[in-house]
Backbone bond lengths (Angstrom), bond angles and torsions (degrees), N, CA, C in turn:
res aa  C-N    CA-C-N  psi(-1)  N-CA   C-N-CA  omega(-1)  CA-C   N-CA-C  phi
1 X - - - 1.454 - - 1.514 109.54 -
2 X 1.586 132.87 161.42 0.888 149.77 -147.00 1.606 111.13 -163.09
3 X 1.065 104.76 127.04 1.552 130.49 179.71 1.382 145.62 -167.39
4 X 1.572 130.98 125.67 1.247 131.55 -138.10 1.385 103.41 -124.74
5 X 1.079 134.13 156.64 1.334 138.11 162.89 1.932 120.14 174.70
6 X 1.588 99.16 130.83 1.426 107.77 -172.11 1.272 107.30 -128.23
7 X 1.176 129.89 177.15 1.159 127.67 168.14 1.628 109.47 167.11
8 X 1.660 124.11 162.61 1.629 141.15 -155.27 1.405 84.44 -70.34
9 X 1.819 103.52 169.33 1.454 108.88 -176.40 1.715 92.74 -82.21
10 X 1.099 105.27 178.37 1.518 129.35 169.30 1.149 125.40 -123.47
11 X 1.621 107.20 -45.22 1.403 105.13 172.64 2.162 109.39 -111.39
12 X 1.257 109.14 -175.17 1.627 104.44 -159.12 1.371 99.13 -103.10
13 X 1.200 131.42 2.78 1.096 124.66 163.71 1.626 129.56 -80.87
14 X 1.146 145.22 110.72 1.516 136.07 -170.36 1.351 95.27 -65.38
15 X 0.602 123.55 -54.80 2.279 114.25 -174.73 1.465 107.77 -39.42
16 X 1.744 95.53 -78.92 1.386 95.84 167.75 1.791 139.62 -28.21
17 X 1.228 102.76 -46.51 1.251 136.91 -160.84 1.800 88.30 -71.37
18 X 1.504 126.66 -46.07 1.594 121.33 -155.64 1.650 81.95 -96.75
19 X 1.521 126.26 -33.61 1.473 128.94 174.29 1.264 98.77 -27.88
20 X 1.282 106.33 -59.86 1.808 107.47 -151.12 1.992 108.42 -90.15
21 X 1.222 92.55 -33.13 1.702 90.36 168.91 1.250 130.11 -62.15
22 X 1.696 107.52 -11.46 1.393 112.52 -178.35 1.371 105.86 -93.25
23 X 1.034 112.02 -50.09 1.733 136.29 169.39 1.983 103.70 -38.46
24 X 1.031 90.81 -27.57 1.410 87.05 -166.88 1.146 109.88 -108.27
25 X 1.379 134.58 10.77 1.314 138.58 179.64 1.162 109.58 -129.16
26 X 1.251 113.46 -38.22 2.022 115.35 156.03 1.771 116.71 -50.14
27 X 1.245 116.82 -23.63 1.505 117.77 177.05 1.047 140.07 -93.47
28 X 1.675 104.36 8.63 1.915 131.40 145.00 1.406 88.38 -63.28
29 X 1.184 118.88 -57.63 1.998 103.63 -166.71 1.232 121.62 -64.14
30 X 1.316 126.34 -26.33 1.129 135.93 -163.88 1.683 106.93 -108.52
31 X 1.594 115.13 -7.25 1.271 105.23 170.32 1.717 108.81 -98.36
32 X 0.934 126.69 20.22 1.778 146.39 139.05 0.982 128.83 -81.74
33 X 1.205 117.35 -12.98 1.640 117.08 -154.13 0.904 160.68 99.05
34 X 1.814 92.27 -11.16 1.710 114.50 -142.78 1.825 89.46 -101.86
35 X 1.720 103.02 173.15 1.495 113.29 170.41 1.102 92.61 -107.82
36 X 1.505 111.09 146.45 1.783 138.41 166.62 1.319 92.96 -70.38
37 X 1.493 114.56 132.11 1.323 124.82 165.41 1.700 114.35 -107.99
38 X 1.365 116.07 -34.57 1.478 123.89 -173.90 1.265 96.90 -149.56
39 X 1.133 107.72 172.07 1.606 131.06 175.31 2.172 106.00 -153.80
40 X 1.225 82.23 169.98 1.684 99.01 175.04 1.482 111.73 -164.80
41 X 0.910 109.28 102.14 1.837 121.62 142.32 1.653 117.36 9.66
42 X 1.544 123.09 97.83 1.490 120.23 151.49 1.456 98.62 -104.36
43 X 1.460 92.67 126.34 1.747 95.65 154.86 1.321 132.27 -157.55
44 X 0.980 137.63 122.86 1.330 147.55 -168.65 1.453 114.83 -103.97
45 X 1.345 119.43 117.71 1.660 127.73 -155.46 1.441 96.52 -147.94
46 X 1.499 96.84 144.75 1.545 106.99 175.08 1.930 95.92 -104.02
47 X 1.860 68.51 136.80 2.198 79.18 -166.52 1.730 97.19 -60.61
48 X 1.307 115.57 -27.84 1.789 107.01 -176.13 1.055 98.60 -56.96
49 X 1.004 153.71 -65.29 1.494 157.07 -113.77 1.410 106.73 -98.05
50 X 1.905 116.87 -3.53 1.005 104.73 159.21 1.604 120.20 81.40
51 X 1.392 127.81 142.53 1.653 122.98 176.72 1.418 127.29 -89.40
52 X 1.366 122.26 11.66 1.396 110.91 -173.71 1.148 103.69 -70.39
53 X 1.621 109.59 -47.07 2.019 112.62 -156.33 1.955 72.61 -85.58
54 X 0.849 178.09 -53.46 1.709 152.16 -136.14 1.648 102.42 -88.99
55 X 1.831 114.38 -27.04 1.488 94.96 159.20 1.016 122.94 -57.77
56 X 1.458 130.26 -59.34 1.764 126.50 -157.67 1.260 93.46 -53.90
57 X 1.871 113.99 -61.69 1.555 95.21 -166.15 1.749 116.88 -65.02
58 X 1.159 129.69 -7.48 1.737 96.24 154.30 1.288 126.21 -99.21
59 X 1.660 99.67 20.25 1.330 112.81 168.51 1.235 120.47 -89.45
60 X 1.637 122.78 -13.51 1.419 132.85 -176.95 1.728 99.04 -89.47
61 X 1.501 104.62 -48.93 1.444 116.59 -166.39 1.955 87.99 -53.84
62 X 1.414 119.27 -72.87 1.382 110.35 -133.61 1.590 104.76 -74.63
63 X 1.747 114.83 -6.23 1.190 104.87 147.38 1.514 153.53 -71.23
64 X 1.159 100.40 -5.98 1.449 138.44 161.71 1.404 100.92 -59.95
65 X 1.519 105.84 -79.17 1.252 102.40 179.32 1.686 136.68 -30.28
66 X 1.769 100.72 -49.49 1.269 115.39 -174.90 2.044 103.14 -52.42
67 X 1.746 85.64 -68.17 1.549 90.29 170.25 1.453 111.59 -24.18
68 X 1.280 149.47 -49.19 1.236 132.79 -117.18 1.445 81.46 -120.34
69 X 1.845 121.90 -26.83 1.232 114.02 172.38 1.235 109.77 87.06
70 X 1.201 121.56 24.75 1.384 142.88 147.61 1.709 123.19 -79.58
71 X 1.287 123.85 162.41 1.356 130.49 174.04 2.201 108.44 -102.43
72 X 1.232 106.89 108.52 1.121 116.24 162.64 1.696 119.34 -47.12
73 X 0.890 134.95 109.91 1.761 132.02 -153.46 1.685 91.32 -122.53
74 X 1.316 127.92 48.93 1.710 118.45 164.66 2.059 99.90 59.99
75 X 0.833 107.07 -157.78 1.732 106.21 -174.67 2.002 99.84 165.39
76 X 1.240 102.39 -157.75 1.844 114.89 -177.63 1.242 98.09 -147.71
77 X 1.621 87.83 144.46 1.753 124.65 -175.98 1.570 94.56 -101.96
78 X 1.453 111.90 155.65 1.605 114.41 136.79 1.398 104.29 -153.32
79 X 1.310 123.37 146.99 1.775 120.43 164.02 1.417 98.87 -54.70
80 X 1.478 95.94 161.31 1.599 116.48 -176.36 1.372 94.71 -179.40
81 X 1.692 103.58 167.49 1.673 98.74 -165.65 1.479 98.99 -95.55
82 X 1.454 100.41 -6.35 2.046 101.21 -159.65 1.813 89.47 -107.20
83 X 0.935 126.77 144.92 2.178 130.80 152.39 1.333 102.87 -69.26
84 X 1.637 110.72 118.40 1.030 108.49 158.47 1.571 114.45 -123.89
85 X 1.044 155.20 162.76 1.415 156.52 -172.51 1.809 115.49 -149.33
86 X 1.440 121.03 143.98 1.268 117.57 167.39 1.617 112.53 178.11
87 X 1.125 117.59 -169.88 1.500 107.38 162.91 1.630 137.93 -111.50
88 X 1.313 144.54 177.76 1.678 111.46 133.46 1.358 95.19 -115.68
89 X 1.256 119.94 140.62 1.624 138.17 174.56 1.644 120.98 -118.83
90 X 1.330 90.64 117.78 1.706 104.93 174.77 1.588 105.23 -88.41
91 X 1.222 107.47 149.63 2.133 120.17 -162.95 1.639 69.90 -162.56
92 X 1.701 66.25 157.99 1.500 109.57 175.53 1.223 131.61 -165.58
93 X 1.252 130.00 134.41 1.768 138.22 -125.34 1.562 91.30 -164.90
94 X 1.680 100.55 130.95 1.893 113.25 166.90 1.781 88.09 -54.06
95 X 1.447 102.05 154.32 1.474 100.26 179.46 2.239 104.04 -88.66
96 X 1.366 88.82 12.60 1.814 85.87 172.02 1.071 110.59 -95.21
97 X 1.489 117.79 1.87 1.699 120.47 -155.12 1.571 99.48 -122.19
98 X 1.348 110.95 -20.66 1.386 93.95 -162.74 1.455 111.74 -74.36
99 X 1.595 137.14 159.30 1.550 137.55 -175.72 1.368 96.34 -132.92
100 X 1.730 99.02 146.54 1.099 113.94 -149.83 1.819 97.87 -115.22
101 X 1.112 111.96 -177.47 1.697 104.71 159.71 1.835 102.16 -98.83
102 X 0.882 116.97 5.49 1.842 105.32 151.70 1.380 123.83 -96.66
103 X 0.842 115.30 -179.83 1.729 125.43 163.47 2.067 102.51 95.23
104 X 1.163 114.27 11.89 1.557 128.20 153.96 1.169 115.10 -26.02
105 X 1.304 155.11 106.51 1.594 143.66 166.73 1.638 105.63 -107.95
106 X 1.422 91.43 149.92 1.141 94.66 172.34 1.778 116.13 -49.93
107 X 1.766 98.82 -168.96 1.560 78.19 -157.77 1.471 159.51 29.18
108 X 1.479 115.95 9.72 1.493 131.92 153.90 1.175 126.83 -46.58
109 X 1.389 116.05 106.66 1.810 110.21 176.80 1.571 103.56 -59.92
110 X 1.634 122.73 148.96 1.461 108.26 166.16 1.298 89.93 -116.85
111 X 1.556 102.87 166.88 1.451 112.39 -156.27 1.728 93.59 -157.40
112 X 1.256 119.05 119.42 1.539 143.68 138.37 0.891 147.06 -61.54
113 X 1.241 112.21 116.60 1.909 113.15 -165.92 1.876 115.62 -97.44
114 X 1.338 99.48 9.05 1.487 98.21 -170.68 1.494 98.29 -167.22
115 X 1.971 107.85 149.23 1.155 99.96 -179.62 1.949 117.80 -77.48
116 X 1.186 103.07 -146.10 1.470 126.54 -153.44 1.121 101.03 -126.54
117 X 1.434 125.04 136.05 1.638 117.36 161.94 1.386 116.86 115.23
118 X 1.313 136.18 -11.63 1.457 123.29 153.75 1.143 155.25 -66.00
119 X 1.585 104.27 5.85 1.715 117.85 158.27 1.136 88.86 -83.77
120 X 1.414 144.61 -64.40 1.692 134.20 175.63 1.621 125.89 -3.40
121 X 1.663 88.91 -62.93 1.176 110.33 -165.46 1.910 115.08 -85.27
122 X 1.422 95.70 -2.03 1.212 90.18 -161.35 2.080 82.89 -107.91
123 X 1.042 95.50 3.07 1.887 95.63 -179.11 1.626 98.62 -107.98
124 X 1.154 111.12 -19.25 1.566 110.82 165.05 1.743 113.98 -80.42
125 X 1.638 126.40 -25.77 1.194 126.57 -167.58 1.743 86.76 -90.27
126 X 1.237 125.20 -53.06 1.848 121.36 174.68 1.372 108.51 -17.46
127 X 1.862 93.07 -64.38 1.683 97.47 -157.90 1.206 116.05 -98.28
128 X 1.856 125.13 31.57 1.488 139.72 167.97 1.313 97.22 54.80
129 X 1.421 104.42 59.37 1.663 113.07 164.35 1.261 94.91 -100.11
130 X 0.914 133.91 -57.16 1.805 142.69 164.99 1.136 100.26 -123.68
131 X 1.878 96.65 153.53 1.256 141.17 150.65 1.870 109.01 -40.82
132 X 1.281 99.49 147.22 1.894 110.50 151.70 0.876 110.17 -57.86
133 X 1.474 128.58 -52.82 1.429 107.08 -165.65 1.649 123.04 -84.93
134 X 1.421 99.36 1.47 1.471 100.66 -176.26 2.061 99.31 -97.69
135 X 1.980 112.24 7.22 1.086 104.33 161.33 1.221 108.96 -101.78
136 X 1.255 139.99 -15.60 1.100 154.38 -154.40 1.675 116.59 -29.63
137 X 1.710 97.72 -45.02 1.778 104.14 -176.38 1.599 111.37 -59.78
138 X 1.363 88.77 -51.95 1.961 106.34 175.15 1.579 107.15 -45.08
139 X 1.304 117.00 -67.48 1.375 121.86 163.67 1.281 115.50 -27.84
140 X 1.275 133.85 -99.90 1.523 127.18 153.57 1.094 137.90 8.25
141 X 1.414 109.05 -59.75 1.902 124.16 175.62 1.697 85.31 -69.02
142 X 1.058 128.28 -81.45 1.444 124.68 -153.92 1.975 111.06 -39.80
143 X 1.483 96.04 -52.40 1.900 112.47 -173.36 1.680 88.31 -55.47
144 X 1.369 140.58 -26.87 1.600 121.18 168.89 1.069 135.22 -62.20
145 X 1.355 121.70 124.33 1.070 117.98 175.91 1.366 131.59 -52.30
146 X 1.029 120.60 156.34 1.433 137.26 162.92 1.235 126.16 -66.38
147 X 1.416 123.88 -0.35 1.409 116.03 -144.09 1.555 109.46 -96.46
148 X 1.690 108.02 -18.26 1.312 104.19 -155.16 2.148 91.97 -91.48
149 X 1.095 107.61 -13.41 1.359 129.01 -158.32 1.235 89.26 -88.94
150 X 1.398 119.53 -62.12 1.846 121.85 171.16 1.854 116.46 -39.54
151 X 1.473 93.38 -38.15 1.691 114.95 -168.67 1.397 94.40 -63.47
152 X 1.458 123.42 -63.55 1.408 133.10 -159.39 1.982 95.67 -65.18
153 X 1.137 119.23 -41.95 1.445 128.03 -173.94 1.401 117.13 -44.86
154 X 1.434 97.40 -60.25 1.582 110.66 170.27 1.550 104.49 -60.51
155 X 1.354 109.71 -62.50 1.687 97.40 177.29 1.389 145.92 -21.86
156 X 1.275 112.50 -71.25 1.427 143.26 137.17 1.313 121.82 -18.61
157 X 1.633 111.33 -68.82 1.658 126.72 -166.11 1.466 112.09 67.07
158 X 1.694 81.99 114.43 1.637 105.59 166.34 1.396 118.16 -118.01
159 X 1.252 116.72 150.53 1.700 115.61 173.71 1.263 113.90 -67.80
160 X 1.474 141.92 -16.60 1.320 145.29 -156.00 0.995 111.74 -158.41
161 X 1.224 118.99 142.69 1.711 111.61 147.08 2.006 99.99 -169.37
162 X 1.858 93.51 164.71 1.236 84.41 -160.83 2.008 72.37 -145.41
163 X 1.653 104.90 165.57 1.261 100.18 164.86 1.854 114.97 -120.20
164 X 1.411 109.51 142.53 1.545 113.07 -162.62 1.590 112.08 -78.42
165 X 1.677 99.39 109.13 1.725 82.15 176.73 1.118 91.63 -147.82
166 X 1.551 136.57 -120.95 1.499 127.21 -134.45 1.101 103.55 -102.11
167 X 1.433 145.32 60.62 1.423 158.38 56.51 0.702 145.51 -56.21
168 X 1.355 123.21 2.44 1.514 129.10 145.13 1.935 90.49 104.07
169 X 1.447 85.39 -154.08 1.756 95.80 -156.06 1.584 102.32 -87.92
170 X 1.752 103.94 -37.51 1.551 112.21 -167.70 1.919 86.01 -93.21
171 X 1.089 122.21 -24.09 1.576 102.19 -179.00 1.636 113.21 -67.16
172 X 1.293 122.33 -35.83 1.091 128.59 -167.11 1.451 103.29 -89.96
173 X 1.169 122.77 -34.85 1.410 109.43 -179.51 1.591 105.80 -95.73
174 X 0.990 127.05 25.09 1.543 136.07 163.46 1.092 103.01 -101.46
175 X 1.275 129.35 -27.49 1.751 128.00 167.34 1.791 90.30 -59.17
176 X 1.426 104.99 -82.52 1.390 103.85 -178.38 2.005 119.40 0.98
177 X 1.523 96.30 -78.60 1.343 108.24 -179.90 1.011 112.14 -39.33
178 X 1.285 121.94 -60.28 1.648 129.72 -163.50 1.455 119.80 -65.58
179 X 1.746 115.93 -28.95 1.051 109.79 176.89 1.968 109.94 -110.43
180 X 1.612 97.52 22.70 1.741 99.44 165.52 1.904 90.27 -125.02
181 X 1.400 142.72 7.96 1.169 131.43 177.87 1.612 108.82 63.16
182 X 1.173 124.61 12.81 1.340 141.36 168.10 1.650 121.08 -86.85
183 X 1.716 110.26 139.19 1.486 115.34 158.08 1.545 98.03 -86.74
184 X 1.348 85.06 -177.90 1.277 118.81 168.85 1.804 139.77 -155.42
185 X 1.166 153.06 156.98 1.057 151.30 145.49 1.644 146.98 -115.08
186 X 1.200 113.58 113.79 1.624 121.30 -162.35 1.755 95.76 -103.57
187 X 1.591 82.02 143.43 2.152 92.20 -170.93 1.550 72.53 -107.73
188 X 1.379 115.33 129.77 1.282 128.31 166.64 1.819 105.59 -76.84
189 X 1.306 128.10 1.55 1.686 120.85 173.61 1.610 83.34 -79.01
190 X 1.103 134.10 -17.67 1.374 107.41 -151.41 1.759 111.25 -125.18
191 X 1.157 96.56 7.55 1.601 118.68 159.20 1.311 122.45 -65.03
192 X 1.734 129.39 109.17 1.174 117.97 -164.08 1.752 95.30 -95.29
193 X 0.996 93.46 137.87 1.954 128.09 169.33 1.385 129.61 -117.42
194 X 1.377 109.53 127.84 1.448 127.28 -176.63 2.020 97.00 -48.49
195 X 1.248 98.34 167.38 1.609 109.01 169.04 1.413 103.59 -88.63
196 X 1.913 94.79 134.46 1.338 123.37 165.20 1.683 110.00 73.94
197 X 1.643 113.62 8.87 1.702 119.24 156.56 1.418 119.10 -38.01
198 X 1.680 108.40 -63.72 1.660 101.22 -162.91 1.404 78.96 -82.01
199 X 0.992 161.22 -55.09 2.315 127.34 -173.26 1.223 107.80 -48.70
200 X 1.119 139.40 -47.51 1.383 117.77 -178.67 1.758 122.86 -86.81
201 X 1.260 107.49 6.14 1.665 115.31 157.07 1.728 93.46 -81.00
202 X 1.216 94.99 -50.42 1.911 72.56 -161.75 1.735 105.11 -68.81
203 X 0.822 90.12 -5.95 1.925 81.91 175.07 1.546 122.21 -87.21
204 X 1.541 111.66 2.45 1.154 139.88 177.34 2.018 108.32 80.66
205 X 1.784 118.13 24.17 1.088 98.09 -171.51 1.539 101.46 -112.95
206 X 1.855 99.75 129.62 1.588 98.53 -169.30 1.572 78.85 -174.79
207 X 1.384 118.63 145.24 1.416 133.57 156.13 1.125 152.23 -58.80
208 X 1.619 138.54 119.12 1.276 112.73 -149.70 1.467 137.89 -62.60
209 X 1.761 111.50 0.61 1.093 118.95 148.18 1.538 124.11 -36.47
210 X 1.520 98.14 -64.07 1.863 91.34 -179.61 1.670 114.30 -52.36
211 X 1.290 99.63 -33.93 1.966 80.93 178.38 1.270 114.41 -99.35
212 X 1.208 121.46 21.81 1.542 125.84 169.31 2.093 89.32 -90.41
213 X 1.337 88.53 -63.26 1.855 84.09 -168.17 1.651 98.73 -59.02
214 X 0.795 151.60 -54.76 1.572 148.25 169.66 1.237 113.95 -33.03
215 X 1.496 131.90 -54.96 1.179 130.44 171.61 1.797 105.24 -58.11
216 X 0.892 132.17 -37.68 1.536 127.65 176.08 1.227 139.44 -95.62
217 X 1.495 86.02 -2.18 1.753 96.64 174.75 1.785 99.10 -112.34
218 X 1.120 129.36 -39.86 1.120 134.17 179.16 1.311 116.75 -13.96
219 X 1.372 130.39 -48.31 1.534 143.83 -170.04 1.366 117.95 -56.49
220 X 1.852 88.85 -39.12 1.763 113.33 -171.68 1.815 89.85 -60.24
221 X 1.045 128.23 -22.35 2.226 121.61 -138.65 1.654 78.81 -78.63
222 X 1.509 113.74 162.24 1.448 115.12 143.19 1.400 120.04 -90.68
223 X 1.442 101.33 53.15 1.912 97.18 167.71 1.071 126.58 102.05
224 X 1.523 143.25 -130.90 1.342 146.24 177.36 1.542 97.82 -108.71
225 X 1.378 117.86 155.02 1.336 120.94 154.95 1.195 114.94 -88.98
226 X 1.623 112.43 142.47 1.370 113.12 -173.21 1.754 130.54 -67.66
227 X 1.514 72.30 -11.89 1.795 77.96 162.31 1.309 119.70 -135.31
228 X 1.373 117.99 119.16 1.534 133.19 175.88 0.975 112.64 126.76
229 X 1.756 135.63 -133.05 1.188 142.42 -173.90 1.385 115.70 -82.59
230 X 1.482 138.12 -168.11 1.368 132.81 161.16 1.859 97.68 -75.14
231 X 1.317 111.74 157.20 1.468 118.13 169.84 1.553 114.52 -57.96
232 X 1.330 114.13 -52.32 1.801 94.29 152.56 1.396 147.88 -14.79
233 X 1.508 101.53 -56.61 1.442 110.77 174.77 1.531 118.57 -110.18
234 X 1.470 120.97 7.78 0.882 131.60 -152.05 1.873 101.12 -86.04
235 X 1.713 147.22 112.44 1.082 149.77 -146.39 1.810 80.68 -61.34
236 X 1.470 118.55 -86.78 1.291 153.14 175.59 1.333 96.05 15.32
237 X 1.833 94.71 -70.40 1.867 119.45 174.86 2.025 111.28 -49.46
238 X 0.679 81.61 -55.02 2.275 93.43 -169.24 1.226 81.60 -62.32
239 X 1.353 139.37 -63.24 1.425 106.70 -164.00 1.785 129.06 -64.98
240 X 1.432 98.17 -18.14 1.258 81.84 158.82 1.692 154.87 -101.82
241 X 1.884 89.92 22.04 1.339 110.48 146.28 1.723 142.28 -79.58
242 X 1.548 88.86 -7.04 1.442 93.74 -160.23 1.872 100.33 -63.75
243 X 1.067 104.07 156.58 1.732 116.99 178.63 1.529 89.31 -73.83
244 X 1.306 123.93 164.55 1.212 150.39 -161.79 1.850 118.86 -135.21
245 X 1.017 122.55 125.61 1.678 92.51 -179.40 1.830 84.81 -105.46
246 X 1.376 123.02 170.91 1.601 134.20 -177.21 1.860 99.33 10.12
247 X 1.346 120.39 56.82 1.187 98.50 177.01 1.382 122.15 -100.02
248 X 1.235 150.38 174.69 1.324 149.55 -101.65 2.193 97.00 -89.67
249 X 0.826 109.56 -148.57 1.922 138.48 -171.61 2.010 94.21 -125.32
250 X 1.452 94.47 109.17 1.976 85.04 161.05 1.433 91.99 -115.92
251 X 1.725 117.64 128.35 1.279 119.01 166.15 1.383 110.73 -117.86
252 X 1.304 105.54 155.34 2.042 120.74 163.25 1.011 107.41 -79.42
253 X 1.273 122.74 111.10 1.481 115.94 179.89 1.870 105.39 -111.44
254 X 1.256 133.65 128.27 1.525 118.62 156.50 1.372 108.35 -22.34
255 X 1.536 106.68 156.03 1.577 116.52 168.45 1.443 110.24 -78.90
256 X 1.361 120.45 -28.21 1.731 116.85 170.10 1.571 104.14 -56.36
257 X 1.079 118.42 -45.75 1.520 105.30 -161.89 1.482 115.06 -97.40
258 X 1.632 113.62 -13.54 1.426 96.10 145.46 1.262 131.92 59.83
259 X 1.645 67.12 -139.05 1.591 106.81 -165.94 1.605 97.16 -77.46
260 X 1.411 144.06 -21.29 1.251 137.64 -176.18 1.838 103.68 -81.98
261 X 1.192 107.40 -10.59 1.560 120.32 163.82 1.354 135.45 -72.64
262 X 1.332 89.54 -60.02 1.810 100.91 175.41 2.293 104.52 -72.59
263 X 1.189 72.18 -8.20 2.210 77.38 -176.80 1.538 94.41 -86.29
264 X 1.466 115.21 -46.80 1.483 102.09 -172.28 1.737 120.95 -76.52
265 X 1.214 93.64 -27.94 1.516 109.19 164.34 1.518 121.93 -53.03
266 X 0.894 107.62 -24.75 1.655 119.56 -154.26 1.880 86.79 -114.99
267 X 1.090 133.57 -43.83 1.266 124.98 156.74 1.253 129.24 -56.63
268 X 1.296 120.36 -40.38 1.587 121.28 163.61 1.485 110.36 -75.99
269 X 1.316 137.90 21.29 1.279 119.13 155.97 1.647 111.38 107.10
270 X 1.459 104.29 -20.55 1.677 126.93 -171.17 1.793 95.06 -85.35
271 X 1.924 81.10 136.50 1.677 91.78 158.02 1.558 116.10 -54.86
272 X 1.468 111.98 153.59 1.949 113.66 147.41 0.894 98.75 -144.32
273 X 1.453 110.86 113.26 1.735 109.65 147.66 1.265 118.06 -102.52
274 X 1.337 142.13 120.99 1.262 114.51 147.72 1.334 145.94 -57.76
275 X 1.295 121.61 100.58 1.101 112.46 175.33 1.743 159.38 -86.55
276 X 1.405 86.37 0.13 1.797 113.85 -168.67 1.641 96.68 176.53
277 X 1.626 70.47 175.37 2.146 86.17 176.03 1.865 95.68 -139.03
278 X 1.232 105.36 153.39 1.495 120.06 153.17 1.401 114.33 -46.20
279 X 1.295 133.52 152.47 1.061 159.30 175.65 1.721 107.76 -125.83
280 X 1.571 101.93 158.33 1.732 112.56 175.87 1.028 101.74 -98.52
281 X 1.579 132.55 -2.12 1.758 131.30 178.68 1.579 106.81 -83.53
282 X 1.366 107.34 111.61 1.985 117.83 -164.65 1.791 80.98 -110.06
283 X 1.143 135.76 -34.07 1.511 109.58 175.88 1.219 96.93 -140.73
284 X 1.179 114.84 -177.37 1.791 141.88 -146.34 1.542 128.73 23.39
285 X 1.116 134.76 -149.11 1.534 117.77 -168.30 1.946 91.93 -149.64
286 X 1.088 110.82 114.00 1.760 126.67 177.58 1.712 107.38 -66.39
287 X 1.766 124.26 -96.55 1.131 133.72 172.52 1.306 97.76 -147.44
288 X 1.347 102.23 175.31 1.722 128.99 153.29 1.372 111.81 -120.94
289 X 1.819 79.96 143.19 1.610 94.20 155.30 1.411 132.83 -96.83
290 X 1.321 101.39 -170.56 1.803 96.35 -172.44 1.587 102.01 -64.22
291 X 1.506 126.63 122.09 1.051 136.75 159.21 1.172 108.51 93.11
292 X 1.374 127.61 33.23 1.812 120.99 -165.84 1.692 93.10 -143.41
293 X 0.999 121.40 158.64 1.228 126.48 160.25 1.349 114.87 -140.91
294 X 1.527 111.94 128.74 1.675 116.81 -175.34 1.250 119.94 -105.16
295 X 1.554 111.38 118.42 1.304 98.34 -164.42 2.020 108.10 -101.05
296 X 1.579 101.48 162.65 1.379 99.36 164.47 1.743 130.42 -78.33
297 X 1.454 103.93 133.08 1.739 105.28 -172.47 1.737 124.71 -42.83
């Protein structure tokens, strides 16, 4: 299998910055199942700007790589006025093993390996709402790999899984639905979030990603929650549009296996939250309850 992905820095560090681009393009492979075998270099650099800051960042990226236990295979440059950085990565998976973003059943616990909230945070560090180092944890959680979380996945066996990035939590797992003909429902108490997310939604600071995916996913929600604001304005709700950079593994797991999931997860070093379960509703939208939102398949 084969998969690419680049994209502008976010945070101001160049290390950091190739940390997380690598991290985040290795976790198409790892949200299948598969092992990274190679990688290659996208990057787009403005020739002014000179090579010191374009070393670290393929100095962050190709340590990534090593971590991931892949072979770095050279890659392509071009000038450009904007930095962009990322990888394409070849993986490889028995074809009995690999997991798809279908195969969702009803009753599936879904389960999260990472929090929520670093496009947030990274539109609050732009506009000197905070410091880097006061993102630093977020940073960190995100630059981890996926791999050991992918490892436990296959282990275990899940019907689904998808990895959370620039559609956010309900964009990506609305793919889910659509390609298992499944609803679903997420209790937003039980959505894990970076520190100080819902204050800086209500202060209006978040990227126009989140209201691009909000404006298009919105339709999917069943409505207002019965307690608080409308789902529109609701903090709880926006965060789980925000874009994601390398963010965590959401899988369907059976209800037997569970809890022997989120245990092995949590032993290898990997987040689990549970956050919702599958539903048998594949089209239209029923109700909500207090604190849940049900989405359409």
């Amino acid at each position: 299998m084969q998969t690419v992905d680049f994209f502008t820095p976010i945070v101001d560090s160049p290390y950091w910055f190739g940390q997380l681009a690598a991290a985040n393009a290795l976790s198409d492979v790892y949200a299948m199942g598969a092992r990274p075998l190679t990688a290659m270099n996208l990057v787009a650099w403005p020739a002014d700007l000179g090579m010191t800051h374009l070393a670290e960042i393929l100095k962050g990226g190709a340590e990534k790589v090593i971590e991931a236990g892949a072979d770095l295979a050279g890659g392509h440059s071009i000038d450009d006025k904007e930095p962009k950085y990322g990888l394409a990565v070849t993986g490889v998976a028995r074809p009995d093993q690999i997991v798809y973003n279908a195969g969702a059943r009803p009753g599936d616990k879904l389960v999260l390996t990472k929090r929520l909230g670093i496009g947030i945070l990274a539109s609050a560090l732009k506009n000197g709402v905070i410091s880097e180092e006061e993102m630093m944890p977020a940073i960190e959680e995100a630059a981890a790999l996926n791999a050991r979380a992918a490892a436990v996945m296959t282990a275990v066996g899940v019907h689904a899984c998808t990895d959370v990035s620039g559609f956010g939590l309900l964009g990506h797992l609305g793919e889910m639905l659509d390609a298992s003909a499944v609803g679903a429902t997420v209790r937003l108490a039980d959505v894990p979030l970076h520190d100080r997310i819902l204050d800086l939604i209500r202060q209006s600071v978040y990227a126009g990603g989140l209201r691009s995916n909000r404006d298009f996913l919105l339709p999917r929600l069943s409505g207002a929650v019965t307690t608080g604001p409308p789902a529109e304005e609701d903090p709880r709700v926006l965060a789980l549009f925000d874009p994601q950079t390398s963010g965590g593994l959401l899988m369907a797991v059976a209800p037997e296996k569970h809890a022997f999931l989120v245990e092995e997860l949590k032993e290898n070093g990997a987040g689990a939250w549970t956050v919702g379960e599958v539903t048998s509703s594949a089209t239209g939208v029923t109700s909500a309850t207090a604190g849940a939102i049900s989405l359409a398949g």
